[in-house]
N, C-alpha and C positions, 0 to 999 in steps of 0.2 A: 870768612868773617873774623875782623881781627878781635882780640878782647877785649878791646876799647869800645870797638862798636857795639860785643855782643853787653858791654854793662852799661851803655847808652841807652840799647832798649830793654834792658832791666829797669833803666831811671825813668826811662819814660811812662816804661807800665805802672812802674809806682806811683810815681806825681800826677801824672793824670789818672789812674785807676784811685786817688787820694781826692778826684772832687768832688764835693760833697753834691750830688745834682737833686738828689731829693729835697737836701735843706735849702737848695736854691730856688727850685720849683716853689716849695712851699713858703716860701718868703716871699716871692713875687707873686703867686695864687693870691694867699692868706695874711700874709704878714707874720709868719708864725714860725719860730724857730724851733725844729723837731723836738729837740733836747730837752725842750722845757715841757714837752706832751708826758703823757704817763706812761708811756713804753717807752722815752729816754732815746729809742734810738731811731736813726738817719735811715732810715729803712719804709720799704714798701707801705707794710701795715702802717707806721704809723703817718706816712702820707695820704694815703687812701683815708684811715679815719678824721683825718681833719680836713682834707680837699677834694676825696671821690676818686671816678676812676678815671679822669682824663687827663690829671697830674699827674696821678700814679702810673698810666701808661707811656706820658710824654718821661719821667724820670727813670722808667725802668728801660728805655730804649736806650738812653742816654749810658746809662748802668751797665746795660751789657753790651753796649759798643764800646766803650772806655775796658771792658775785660778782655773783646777779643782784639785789642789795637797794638800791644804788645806781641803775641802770637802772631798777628800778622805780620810785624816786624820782623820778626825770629825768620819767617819764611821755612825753608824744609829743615832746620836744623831743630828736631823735637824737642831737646833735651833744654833746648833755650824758650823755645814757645811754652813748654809747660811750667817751668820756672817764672816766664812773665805772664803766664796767667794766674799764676798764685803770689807771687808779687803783687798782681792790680789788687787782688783780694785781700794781701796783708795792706795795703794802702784807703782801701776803702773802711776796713774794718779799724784802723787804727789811723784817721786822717790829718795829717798835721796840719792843715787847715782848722781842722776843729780839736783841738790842742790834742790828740789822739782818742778822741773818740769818731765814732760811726754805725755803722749798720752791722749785719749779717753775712754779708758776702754774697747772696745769691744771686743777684742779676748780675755783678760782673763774673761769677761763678760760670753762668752760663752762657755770658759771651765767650769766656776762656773753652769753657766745652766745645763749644758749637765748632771750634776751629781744631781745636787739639785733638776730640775723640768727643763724637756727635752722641753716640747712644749715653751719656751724661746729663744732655738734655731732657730727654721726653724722663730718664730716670729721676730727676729730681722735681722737674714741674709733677709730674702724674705722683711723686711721695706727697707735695706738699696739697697736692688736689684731693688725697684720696685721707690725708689727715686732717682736711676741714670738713671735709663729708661729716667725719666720724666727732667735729670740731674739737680735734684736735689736732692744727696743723703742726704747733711744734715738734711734737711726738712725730707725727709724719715725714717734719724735714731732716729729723735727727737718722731716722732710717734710711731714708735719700741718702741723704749725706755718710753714713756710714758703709751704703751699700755701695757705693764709687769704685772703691778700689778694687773690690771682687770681680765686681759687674764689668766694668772696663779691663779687667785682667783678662778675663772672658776672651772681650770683643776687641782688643787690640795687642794681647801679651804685657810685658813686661813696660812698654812704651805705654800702655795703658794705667796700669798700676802706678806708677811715678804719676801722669796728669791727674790720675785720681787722688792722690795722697796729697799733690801740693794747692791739690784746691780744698780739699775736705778739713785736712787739717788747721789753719787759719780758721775757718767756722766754727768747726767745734771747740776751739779752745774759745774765739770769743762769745760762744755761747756761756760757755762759763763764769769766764771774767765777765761779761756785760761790758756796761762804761761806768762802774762804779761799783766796788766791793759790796757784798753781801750784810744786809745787817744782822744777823742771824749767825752764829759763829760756828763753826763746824765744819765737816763735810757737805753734812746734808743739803743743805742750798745749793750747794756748786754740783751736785749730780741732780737736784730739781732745776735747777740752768741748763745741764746738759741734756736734759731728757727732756724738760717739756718747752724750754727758753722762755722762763717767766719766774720772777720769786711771787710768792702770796698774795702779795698788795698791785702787781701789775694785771693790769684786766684781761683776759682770754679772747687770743685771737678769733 
């Protein structure tokens, strides 16, 4: 594959890992544009809490098949399928459709896993399952999410560790940033972003 092709499907993974399908779903559901809900963002939860589960399952399929569309492209060259599975994720997370805001990364997260190194999977669905138990899912998916690269260094080596990092990273930074600075100056916000993905004022998943 020449370099032209392999940065073809880096563009593809981005611009289509960049559609907004939740705020699509929910515009055609609801009439409701995510952004302006109280969790601000393109994301699952706040799908689910304005439209249920039948949007949020038709958008999250949508989500992580736009993740793993890029890896498939890559075909057996890993070093490129992991790159456009964290590619779809920096695109979803930052969509220039929606002047660079979005979601979280996790459904196309887990298209990208499912192709690149599977045990990624049931590791992040079963953090974010076992963090609403305890309803606390963000704390949950922060674990998920940080355990990626151990976990998959594990269960695939070093080829694992890399699909782990270029997916985990993009989330947890925009867990940080959100889609809109903190009003609260300091550190403090930005590690209650990273730990629980919520400031004060936004309602608990």
């Amino acid at each position: 594959m020449t370099s032209v092709a392999e940065t073809g499907v880096l563009l593809v993974a981005f611009f289509v890992g960049a559609i907004p399908f939740s705020n699509l779903v929910a515009q055609r559901v609801k009439g409701i544009d995510l952004r302006d809900t109280p969790y601000g963002t393109v994301s699952g939860t706040s799908i689910y809490r304005v439209a249920g589960f039948w949007p949020l399952a038709m958008s999250g399929i949508l989500d992580m098949t736009k993740g793993a569309l890029g890896p498939l492209l890559a075909g057996d060259r890993w070093l490129l399928a992991a790159l456009a599975g964290g590619v779809a994720v920096v695109g979803h997370n930052w969509s220039p459709y929606l002047g660079g805001m979005g979601g979280r990364g996790v459904a196309p997260a887990l298209g990208a896993l499912a192709v690149t190194a599977w045990p990624g999977v049931p590791l992040l669905l079963g953090s974010l399952v076992l963090g609403k138990a305890f309803r606390e899912t963000g704390l949950g998916g922060f674990f998920g999410e940080v355990a990626l690269v151990p976990v998959l260094a594990i269960t695939h080596g070093g080829h694992g560790a890399v699909v782990g990092a270029v997916v985990a990273v993009p989330m947890l930074v925009k867990r940080m940033l959100a889609n809109s600075p903190p009003t609260e100056p300091g550190a403090r916000p930005y590690v209650r972003r990273l730990l629980f993905d919520r400031d004060p004022t936004t309602p608990t998943p």
